[in-house]
C-alpha positions in Angstrom: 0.0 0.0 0.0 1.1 3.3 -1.0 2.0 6.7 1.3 -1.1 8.1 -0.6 -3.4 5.3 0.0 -2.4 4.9 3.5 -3.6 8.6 3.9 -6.5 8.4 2.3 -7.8 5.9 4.0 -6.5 7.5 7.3 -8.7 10.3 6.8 -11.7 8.6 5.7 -11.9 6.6 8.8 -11.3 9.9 10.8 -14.4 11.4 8.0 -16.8 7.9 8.9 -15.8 8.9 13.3 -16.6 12.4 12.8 -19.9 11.1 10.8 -20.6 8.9 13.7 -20.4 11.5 16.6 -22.2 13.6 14.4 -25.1 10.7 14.3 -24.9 10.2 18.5 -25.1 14.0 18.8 -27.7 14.5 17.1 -29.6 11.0 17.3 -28.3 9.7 20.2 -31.6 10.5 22.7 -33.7 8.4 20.7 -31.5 5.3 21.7 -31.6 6.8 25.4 -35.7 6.9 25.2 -36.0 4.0 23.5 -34.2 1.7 26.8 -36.1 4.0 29.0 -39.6 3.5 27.3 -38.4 -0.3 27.6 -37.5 0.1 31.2 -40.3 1.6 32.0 -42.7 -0.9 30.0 -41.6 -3.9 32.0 -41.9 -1.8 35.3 -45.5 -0.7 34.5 -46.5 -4.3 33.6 -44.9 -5.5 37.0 -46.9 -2.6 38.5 -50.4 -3.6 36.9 -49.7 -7.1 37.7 -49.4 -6.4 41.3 -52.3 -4.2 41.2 -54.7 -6.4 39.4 -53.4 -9.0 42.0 -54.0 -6.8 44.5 -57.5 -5.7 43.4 -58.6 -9.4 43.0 -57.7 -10.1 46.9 -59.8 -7.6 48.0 -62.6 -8.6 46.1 -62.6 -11.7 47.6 -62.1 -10.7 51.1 -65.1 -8.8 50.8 -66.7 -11.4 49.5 -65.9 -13.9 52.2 -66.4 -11.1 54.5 -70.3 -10.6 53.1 -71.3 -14.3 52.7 -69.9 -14.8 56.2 -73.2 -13.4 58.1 -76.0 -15.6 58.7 -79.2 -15.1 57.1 -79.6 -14.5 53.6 -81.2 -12.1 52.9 -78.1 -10.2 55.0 -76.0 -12.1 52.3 -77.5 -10.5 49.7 -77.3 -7.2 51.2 -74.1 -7.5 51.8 -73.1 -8.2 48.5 -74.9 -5.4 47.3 -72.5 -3.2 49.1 -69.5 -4.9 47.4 -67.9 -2.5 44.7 -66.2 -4.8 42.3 -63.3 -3.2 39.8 -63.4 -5.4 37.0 -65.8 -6.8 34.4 -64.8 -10.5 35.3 -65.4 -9.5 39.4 -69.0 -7.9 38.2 -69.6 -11.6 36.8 -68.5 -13.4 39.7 -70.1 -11.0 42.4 -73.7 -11.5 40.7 -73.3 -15.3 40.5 -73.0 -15.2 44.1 -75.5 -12.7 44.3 -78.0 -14.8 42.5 -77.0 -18.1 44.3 -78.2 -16.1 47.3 -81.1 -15.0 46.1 -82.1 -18.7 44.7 -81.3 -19.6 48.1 -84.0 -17.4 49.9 -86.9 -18.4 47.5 -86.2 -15.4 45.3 -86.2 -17.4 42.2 -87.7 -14.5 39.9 -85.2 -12.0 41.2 -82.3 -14.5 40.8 -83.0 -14.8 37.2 -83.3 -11.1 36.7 -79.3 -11.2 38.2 -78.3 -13.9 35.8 -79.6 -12.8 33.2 -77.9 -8.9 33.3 -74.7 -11.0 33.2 -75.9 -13.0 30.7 -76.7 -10.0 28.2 -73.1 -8.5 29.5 -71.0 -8.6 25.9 -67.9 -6.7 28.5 -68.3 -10.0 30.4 -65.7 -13.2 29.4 -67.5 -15.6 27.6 -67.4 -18.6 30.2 -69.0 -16.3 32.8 -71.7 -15.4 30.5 -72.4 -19.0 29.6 -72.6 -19.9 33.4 -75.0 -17.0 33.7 -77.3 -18.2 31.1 -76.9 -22.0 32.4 -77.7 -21.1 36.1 -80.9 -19.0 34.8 -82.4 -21.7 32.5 -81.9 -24.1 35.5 -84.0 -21.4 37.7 -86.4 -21.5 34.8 -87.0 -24.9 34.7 -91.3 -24.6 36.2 -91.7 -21.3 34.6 -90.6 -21.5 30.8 -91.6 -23.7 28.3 -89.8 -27.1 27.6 -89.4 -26.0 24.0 -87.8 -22.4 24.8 -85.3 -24.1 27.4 -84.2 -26.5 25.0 -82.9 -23.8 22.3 -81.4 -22.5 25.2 -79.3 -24.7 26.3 -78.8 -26.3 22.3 -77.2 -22.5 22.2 -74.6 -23.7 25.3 -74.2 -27.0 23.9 -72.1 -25.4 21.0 -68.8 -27.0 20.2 -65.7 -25.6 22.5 -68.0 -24.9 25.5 -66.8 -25.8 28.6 -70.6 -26.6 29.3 -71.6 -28.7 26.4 -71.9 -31.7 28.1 -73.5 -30.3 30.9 -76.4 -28.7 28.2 -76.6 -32.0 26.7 -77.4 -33.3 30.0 -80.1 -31.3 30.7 -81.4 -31.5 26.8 -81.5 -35.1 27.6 -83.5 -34.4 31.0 -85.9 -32.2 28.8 -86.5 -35.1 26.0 -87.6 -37.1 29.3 -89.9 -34.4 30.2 -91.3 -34.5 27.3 -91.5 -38.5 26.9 -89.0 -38.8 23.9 -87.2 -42.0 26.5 -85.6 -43.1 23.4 -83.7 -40.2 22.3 -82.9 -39.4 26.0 -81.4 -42.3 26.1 -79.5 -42.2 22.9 -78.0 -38.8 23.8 -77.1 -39.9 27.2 -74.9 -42.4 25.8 -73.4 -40.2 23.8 -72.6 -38.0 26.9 -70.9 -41.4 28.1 -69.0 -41.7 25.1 -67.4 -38.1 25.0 -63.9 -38.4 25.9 -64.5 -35.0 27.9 -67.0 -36.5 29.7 -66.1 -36.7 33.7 -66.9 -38.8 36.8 -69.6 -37.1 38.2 -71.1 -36.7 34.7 -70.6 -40.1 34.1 -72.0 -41.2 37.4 -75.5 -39.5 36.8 -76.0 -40.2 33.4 -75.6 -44.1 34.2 -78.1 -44.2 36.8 -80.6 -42.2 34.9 -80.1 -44.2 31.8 -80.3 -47.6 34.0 -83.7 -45.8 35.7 -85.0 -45.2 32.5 -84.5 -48.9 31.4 -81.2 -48.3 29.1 -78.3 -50.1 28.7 -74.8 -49.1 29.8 -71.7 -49.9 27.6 -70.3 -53.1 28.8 -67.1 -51.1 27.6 
């Protein structure tokens, strides 16, 4: 390599250094806010964690605390009084409500809780479904046998964690309305879900022997 190249080269690596302080003078705070918005991301998730965490605890002590008196109908009142901070808490604060109020003979007014949650599209899905289950079970001497079942047909969609449970009581309706056979037909299919579990299982053997089925010798 010659004097000349040498120099020239010299003096464009000096030209690329000065270019590159240039850059982190000018640029260089972007970099800096970048690892601080970083930082401060993973703090603020940590943060909302603990306060979600937080937040959930205290709904459920004042939960304990309300279902912790005697009577009712002090239950219920009790509950009324809790302030819940979340959809998800709303859900689970008016299936405890209603449970109370199925529990003091308040059937109608039960139903009337459910089914607010029920028609709640800010509440999750699964506590919806529970909602609407719990309310057609209330429902069972007041609606039609034809209305309940397209109810819980509706539940019994596939992916629900209460499809079997629906069948079960769309099999229980077929019985109410004396269709034994295709009770029977559907509570063997209940036996033969692989989701099916024990309890499940338990029920829907003795109803199908009551009803003078036949169990899987399987």
């Amino acid at each position: 390599m010659s004097q000349t190249d040498s120099f020239i080269e010299e003096v464009t690596e000096e030209v690329r250094r000065d270019r590159l302080f240039l850059l982190l003078k000018r640029y260089g705070w972007i970099g800096v806010l970048l690892v601080l918005l970083i930082v401060g991301g993973a703090a603020w998730r940590e943060y909302s964690r603990a306060q979600e965490q937080a937040e959930a605890e205290a709904l459920g002590d004042s939960m304990l605390a309300a279902l912790e008196t005697e009577e009712p109908e002090a239950r219920i009142a009790a509950l009324g009084e809790v302030a819940p901070g979340s959809a998800g808490g709303t859900a689970l604060l008016a299936l405890l409500t209603a449970a109370e109020q199925a529990s003091a003979e308040r059937k109608a007014a039960a139903a009337e809780t459910l089914a607010a949650i029920a028609a709640n599209g800010e509440v999750p899905q699964i506590y919806r479904d529970i909602a609407a289950f719990r309310m057609l079970l209330l429902q069972s001497d007041s609606r039609e046998a034809s209305e309940r079942r397209t109810s819980f047909e509706a539940l019994a969609r596939a992916g629900s964690p209460l499809r079997l449970l629906a069948e079960e009581q769309i099999a229980l309706i077929e019985v109410e309305t004396g269709d034994t056979e295709a009770a029977i037909a559907r509570f063997q299919s209940i036996l033969a879900d692989a989701e099916v579990t024990a309890g499940l299982r338990q029920r829907v053997s003795q109803v199908i022997v009551a009803l003078g089925g036949e169990l899987d010798a399987a």
